[in-house]
C-alpha positions in Angstrom: -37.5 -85.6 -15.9 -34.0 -86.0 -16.5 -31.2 -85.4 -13.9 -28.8 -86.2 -16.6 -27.6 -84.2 -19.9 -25.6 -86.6 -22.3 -22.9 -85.7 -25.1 -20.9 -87.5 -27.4 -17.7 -86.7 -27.4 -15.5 -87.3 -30.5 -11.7 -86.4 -31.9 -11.0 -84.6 -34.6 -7.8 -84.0 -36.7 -7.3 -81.1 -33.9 -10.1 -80.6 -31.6 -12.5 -82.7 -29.1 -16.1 -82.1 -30.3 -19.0 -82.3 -28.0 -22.8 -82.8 -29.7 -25.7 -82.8 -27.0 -28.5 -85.5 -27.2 -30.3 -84.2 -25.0 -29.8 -80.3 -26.0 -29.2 -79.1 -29.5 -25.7 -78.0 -28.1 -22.4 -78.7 -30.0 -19.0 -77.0 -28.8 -15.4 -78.1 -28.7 -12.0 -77.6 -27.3 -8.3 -78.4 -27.7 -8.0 -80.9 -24.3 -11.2 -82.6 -22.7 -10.4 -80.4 -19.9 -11.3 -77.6 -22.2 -14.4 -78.7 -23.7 -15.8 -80.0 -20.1 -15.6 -76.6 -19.0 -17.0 -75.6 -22.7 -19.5 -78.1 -21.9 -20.6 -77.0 -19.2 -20.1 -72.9 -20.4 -22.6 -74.1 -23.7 -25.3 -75.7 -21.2 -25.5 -72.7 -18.8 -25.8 -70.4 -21.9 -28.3 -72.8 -23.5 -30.4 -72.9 -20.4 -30.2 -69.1 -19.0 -33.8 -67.5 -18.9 -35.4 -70.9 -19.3 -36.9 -73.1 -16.7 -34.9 -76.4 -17.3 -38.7 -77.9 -17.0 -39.8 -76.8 -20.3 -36.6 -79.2 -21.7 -37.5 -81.9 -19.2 -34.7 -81.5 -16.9 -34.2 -81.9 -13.7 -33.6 -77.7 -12.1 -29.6 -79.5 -10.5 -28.7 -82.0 -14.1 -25.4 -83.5 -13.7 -23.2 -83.8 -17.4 -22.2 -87.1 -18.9 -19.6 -87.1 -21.6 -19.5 -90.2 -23.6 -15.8 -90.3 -25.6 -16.2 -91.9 -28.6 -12.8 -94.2 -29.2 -11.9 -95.6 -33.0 -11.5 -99.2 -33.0 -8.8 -100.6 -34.5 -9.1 -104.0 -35.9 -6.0 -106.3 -36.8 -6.5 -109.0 -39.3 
């Protein structure tokens, strides 16, 4: 079971967007403050009515968000 729920995190031209691996769950916000708590909004939602067993998590998951940064290389 997992105790953890994973997103990738990645910028836009305006926006942070979040894409769950481990729940078809994709949101966004302006700041990352704003999509953590969008994050966090989308999973409740996600999992309301439904017995975070039947998605293999853990009943207390903790939320890792995984920012995605470009690379820049100089040649």
């Amino acid at each position: 079971m997992k105790r953890i729920i994973q997103f990738r995190i990645s910028k836009g031209d305006k926006y942070y967007v979040a894409e769950g691996i481990d729940l078809s769950i994709v949101t966004q916000g302006e700041t990352l403050d704003e999509l953590a708590k969008n994050i966090q909004e989308a999973v409740e939602l996600h999992l309301e009515g439904e017995s975070p067993a039947d998605f293999d998590i853990d009943p207390n998951p903790s939320i890792l968000m995984n920012l995605e940064l470009p690379v820049q290389i100089h040649a």
